[in-house]
C-alpha positions in Angstrom: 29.9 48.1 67.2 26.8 50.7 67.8 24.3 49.3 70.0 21.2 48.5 68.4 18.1 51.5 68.5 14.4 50.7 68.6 12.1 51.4 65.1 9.2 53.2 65.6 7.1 49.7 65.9 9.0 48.7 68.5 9.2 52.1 70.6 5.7 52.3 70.5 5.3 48.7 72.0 8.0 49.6 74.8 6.5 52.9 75.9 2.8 50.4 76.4 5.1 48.4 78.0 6.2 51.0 80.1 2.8 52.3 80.2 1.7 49.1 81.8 4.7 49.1 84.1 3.5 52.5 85.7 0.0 51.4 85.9 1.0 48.4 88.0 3.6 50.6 90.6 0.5 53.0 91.3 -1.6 50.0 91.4 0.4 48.0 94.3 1.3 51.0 95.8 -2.3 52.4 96.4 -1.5 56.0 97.0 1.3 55.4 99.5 3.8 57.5 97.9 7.0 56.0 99.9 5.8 52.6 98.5 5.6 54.0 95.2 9.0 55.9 95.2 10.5 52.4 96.5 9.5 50.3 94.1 10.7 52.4 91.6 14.0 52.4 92.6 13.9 48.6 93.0 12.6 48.0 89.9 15.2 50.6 88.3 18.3 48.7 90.1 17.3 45.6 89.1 16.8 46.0 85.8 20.5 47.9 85.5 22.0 44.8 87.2 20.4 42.8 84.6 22.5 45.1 81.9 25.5 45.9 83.9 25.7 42.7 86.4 26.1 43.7 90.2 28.8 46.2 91.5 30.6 43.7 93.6 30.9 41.3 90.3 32.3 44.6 88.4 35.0 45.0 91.2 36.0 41.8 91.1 36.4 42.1 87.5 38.4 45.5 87.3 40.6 44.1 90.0 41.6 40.5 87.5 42.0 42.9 85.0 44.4 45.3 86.5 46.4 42.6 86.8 46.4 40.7 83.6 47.1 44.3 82.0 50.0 44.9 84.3 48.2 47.4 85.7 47.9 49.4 82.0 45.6 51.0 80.1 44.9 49.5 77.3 44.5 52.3 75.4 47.5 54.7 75.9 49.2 52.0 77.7 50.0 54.4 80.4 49.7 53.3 84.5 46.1 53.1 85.4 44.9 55.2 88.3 44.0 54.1 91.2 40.7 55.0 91.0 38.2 55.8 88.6 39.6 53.2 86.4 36.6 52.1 83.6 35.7 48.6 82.3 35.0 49.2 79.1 32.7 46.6 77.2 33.9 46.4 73.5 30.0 44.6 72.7 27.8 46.2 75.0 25.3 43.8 74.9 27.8 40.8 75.4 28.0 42.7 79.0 30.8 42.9 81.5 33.2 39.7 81.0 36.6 39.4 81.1 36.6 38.8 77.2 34.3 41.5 76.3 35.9 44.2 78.5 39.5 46.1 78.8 40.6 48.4 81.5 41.1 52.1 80.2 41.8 55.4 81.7 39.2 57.8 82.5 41.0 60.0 80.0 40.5 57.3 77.3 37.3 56.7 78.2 36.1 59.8 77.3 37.8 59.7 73.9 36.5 56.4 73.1 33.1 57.8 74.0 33.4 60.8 71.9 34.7 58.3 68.7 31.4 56.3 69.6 29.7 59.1 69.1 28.1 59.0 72.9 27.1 61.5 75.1 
């Protein structure tokens, strides 16, 4: 399933959102350009845990799935290396469960990508 894009009405209500996100980093920061370069970053990782949940939580995942897949990609159903493995969410925004996700090959990654038409 493609994820869902913005209309127009709604990009333009996210970028005053973003607008006012800026405002408030140079704001709290008050010229002190470590402060400002550190809250972006916070405020960057936190909101990709809130899509993609926390990296020890994805571990933990890939790990229950190698198992329950017998150590397969799902895919090709070849062996799965031993690293670089991908969870791959079949509903992105249903995020990273162990229903919405399979355990592919790097190799298969890629071509799933390409069919999704991502970049």
């Amino acid at each position: 399933m493609p994820n869902r894009n913005l209309n127009t009405l709604e990009l333009k209500k996210v970028n005053t959102l973003l607008g006012r996100v800026r405002k408030s980093i140079l704001e709290y920061s008050n010229g002190d350009l470590d402060l400002e370069f550190a809250l972006r970053r916070k405020i960057y990782k936190e909101l990709t845990y809130d899509e993609r949940g926390k990296p020890h939580l994805r571990m933990k995942l890939k790990k229950k799935k190698r198992v329950s897949q017998n150590n397969l990609c799902t895919s090709c159903k070849q062996i799965l290396p031993l690293k670089y493995a991908v969870l791959d969410r079949l509903n992105a925004k249903d995020g990273y469960t162990e229903e919405n996700t399979n355990l592919i090959c790097p190799d298969c990654d890629t071509e799933i990508q390409r069919s999704r038409s991502y970049k």
